[in-house]
PDB file of N, CA, C and O in Angstrom:
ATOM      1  N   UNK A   1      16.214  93.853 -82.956  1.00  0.00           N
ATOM      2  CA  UNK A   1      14.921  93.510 -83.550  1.00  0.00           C
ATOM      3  C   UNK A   1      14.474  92.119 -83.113  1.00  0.00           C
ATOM      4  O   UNK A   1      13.413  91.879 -82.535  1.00  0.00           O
ATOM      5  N   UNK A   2      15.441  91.198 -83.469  1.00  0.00           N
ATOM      6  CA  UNK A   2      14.941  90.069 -82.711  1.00  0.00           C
ATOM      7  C   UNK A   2      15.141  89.640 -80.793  1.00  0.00           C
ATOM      8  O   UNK A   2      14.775  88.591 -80.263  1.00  0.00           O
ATOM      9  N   UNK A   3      15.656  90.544 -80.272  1.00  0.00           N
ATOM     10  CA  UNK A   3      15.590  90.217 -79.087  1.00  0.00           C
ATOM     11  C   UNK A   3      14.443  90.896 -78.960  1.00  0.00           C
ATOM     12  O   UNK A   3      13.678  90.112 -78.399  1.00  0.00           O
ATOM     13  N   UNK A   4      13.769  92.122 -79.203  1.00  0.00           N
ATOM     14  CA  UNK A   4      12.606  92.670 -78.668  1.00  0.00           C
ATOM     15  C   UNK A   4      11.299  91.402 -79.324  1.00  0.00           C
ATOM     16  O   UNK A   4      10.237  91.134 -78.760  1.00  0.00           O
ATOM     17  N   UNK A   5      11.669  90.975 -80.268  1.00  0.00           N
ATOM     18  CA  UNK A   5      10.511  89.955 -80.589  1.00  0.00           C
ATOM     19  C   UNK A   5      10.536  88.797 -79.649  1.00  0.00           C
ATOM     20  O   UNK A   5       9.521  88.611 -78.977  1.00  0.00           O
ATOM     21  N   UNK A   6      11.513  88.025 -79.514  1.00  0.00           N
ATOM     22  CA  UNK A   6      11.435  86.979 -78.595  1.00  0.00           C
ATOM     23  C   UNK A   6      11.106  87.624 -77.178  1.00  0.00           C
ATOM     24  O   UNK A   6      10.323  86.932 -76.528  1.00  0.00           O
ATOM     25  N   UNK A   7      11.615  89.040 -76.419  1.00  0.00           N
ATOM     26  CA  UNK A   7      11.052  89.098 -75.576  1.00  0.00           C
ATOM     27  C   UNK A   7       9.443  89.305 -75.350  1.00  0.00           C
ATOM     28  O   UNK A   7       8.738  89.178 -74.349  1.00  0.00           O
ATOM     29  N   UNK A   8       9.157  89.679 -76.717  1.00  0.00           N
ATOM     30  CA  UNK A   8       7.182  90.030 -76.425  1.00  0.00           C
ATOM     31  C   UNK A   8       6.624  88.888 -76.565  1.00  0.00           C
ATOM     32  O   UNK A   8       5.502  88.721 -76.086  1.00  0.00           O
ATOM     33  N   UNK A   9       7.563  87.398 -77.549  1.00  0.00           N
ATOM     34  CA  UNK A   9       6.856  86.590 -77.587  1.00  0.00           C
ATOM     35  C   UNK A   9       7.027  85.729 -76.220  1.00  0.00           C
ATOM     36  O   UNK A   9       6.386  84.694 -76.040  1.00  0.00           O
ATOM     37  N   UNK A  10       7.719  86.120 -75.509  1.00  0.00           N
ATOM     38  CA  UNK A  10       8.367  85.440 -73.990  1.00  0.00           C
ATOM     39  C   UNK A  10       7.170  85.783 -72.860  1.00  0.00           C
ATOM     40  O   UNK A  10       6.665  85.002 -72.053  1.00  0.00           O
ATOM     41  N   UNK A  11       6.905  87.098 -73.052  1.00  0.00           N
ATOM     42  CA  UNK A  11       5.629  88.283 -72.392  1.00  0.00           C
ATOM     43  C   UNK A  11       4.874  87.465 -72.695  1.00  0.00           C
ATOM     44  O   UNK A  11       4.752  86.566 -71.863  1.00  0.00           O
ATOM     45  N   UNK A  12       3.991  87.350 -74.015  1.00  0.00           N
ATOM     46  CA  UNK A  12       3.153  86.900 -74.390  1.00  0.00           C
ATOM     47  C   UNK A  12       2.691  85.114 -73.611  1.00  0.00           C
ATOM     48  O   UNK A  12       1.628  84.523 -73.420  1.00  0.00           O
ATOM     49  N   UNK A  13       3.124  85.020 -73.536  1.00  0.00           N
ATOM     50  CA  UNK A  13       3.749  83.452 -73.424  1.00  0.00           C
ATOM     51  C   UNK A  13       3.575  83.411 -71.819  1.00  0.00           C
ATOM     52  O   UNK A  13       2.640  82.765 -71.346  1.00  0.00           O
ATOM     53  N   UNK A  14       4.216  83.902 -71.224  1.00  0.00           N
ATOM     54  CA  UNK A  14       4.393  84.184 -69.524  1.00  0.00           C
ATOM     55  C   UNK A  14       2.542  84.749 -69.430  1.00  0.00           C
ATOM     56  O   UNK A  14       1.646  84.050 -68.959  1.00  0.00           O
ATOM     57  N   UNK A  15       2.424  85.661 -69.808  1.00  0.00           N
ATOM     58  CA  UNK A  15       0.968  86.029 -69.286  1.00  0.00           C
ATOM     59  C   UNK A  15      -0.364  85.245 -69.621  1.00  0.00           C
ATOM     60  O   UNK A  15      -1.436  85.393 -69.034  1.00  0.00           O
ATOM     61  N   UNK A  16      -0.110  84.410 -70.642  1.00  0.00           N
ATOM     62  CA  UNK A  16      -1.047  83.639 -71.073  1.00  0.00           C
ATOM     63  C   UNK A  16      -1.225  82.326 -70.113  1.00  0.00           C
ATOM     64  O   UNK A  16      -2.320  81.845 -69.817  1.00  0.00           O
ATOM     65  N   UNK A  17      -0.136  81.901 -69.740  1.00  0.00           N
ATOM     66  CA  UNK A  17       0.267  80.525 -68.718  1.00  0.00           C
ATOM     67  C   UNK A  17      -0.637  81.389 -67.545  1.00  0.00           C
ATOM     68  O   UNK A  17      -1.763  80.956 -67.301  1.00  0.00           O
ATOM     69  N   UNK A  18      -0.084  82.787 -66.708  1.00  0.00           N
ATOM     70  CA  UNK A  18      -0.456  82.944 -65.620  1.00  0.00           C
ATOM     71  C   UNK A  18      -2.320  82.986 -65.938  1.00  0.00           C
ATOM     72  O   UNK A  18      -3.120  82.250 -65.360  1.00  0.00           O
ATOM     73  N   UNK A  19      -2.605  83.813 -66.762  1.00  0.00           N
ATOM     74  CA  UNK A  19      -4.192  83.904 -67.083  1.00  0.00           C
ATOM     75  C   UNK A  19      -4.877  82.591 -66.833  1.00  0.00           C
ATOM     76  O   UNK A  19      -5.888  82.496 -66.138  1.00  0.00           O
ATOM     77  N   UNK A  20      -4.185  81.416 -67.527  1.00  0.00           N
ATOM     78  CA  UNK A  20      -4.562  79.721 -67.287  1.00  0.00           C
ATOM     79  C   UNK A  20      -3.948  78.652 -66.172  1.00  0.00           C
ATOM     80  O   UNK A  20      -3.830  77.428 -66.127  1.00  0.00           O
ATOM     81  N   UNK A  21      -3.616  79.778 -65.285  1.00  0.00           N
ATOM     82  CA  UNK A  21      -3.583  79.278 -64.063  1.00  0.00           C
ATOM     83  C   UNK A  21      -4.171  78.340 -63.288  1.00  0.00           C
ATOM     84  O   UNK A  21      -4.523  78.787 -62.196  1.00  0.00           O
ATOM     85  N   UNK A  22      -4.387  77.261 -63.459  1.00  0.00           N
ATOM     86  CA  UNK A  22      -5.436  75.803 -62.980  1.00  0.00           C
ATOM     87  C   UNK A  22      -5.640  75.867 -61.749  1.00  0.00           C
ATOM     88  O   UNK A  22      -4.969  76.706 -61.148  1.00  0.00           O
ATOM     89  N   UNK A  23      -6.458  75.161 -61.078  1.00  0.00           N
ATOM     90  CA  UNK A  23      -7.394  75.191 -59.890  1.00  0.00           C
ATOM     91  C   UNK A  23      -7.002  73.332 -59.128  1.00  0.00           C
ATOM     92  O   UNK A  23      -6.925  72.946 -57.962  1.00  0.00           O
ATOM     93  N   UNK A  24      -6.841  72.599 -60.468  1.00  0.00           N
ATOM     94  CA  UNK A  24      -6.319  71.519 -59.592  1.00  0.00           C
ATOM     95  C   UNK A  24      -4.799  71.334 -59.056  1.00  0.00           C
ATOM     96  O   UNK A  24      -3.939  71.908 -59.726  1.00  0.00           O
ATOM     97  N   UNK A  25      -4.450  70.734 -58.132  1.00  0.00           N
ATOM     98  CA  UNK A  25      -3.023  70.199 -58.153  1.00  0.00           C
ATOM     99  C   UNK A  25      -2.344  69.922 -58.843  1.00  0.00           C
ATOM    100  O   UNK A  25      -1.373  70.658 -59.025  1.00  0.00           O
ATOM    101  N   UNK A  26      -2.477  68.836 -59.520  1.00  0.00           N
ATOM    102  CA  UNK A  26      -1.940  68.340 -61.281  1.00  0.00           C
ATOM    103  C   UNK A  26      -1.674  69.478 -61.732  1.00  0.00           C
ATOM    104  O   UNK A  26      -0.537  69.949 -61.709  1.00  0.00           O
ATOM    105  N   UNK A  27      -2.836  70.157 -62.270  1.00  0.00           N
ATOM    106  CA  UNK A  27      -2.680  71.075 -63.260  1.00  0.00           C
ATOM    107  C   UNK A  27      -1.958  71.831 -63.126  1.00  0.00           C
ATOM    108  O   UNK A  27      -1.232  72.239 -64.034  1.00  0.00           O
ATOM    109  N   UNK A  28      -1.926  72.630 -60.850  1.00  0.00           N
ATOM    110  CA  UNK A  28      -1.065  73.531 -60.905  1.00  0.00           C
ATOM    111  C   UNK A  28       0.622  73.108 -61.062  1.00  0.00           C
ATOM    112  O   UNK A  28       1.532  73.751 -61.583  1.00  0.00           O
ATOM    113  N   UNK A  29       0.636  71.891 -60.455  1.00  0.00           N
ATOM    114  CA  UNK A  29       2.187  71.427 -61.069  1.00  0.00           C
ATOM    115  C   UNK A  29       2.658  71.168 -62.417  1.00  0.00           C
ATOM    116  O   UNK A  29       3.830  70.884 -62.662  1.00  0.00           O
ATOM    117  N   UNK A  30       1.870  71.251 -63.169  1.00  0.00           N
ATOM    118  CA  UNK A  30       2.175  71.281 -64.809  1.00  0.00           C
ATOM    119  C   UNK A  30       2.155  72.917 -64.907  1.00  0.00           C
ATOM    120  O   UNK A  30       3.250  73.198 -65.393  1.00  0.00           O
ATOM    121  N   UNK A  31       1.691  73.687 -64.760  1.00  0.00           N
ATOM    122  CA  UNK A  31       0.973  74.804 -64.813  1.00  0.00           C
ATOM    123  C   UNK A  31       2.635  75.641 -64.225  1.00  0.00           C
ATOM    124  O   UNK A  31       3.276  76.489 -64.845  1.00  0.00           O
ATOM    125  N   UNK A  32       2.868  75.206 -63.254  1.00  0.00           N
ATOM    126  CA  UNK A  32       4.570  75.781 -62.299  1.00  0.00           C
ATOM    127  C   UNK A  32       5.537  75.392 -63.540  1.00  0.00           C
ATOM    128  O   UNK A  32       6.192  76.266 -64.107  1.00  0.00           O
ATOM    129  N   UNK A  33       5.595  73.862 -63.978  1.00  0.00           N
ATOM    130  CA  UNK A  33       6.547  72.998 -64.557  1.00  0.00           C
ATOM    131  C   UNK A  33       6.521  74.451 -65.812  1.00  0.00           C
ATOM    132  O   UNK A  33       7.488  75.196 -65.658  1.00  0.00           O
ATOM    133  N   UNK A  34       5.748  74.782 -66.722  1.00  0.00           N
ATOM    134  CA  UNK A  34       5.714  75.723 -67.706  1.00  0.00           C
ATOM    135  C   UNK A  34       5.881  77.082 -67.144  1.00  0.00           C
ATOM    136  O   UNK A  34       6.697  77.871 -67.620  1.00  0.00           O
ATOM    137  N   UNK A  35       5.336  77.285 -66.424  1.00  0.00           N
ATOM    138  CA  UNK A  35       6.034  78.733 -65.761  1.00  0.00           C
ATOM    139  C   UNK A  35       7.617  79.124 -65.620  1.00  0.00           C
ATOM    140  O   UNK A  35       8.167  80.164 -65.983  1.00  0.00           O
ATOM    141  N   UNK A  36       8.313  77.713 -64.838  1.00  0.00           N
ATOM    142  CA  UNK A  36       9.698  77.795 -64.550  1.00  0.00           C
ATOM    143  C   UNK A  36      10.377  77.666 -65.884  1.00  0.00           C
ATOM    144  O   UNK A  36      11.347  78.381 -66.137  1.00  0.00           O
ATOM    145  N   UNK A  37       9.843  76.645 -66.897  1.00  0.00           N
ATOM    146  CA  UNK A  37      10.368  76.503 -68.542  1.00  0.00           C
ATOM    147  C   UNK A  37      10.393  78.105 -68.907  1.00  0.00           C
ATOM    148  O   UNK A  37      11.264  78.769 -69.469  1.00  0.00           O
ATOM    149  N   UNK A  38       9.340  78.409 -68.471  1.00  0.00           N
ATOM    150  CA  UNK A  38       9.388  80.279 -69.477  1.00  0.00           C
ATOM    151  C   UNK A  38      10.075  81.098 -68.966  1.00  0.00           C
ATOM    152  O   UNK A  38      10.556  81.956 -69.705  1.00  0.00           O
ATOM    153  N   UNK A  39      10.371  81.136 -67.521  1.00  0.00           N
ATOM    154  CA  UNK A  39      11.625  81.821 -67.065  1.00  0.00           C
ATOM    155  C   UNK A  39      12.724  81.750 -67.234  1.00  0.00           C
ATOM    156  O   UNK A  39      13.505  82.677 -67.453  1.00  0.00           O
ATOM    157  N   UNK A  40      13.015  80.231 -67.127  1.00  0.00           N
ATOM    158  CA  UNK A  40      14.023  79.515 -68.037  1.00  0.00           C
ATOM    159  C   UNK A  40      14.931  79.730 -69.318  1.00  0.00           C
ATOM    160  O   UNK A  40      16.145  79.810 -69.507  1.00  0.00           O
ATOM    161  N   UNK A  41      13.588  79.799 -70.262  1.00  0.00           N
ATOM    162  CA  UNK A  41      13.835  80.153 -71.449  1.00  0.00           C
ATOM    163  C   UNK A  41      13.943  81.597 -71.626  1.00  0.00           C
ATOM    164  O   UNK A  41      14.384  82.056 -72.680  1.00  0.00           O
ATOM    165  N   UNK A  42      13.492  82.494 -70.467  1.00  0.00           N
ATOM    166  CA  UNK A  42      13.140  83.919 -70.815  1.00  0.00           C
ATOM    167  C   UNK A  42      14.985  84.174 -70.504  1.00  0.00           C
ATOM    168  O   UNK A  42      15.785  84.657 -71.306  1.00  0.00           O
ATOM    169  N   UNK A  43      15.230  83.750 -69.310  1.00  0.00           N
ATOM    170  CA  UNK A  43      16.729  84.120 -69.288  1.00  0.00           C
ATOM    171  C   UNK A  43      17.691  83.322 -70.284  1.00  0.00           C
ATOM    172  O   UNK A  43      18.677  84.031 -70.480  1.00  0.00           O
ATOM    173  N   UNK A  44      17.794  81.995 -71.061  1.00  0.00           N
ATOM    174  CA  UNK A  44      18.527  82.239 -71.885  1.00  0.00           C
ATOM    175  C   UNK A  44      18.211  82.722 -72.885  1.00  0.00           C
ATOM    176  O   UNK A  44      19.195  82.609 -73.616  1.00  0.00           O
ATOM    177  N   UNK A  45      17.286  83.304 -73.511  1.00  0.00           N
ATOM    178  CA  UNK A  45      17.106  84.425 -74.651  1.00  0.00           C
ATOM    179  C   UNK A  45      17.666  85.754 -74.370  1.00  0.00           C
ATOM    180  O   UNK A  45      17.833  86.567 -75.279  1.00  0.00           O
ATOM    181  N   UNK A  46      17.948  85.994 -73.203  1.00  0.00           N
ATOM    182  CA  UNK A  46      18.662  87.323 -72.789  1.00  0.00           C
ATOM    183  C   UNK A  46      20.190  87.173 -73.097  1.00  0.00           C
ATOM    184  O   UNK A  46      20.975  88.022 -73.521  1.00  0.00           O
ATOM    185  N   UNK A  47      20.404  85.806 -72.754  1.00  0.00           N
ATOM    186  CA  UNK A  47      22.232  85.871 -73.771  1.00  0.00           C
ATOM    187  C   UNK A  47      22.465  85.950 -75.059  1.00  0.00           C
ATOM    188  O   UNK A  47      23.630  86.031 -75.447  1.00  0.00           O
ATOM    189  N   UNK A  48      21.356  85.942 -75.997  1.00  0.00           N
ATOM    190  CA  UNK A  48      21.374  86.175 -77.065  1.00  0.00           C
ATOM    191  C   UNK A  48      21.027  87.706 -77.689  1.00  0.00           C
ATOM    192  O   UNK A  48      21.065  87.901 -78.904  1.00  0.00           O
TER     193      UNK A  48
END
């Protein structure tokens, strides 16, 4: 129960970043910096 929640809130989370995908440099390197955090985080929620 709670791994399927953290994974939709992981989904959720991942598709919302890509949707706000920025147009400047900056942004897109902040924009990567949170992308790689959510993958990040998406795989250690899978050891749990």
């Amino acid at each position: 129960m709670v791994a399927n929640l953290t994974n939709l809130l992981a989904t959720l989370l991942i598709s919302v970043t890509v949707d706000m995908k920025p147009k400047s440099p900056y942004g897109l390197f902040l924009w990567q910096l949170i992308s790689n955090d959510s993958l990040i985080l998406l795989k250690l929620l899978q050891w749990f």
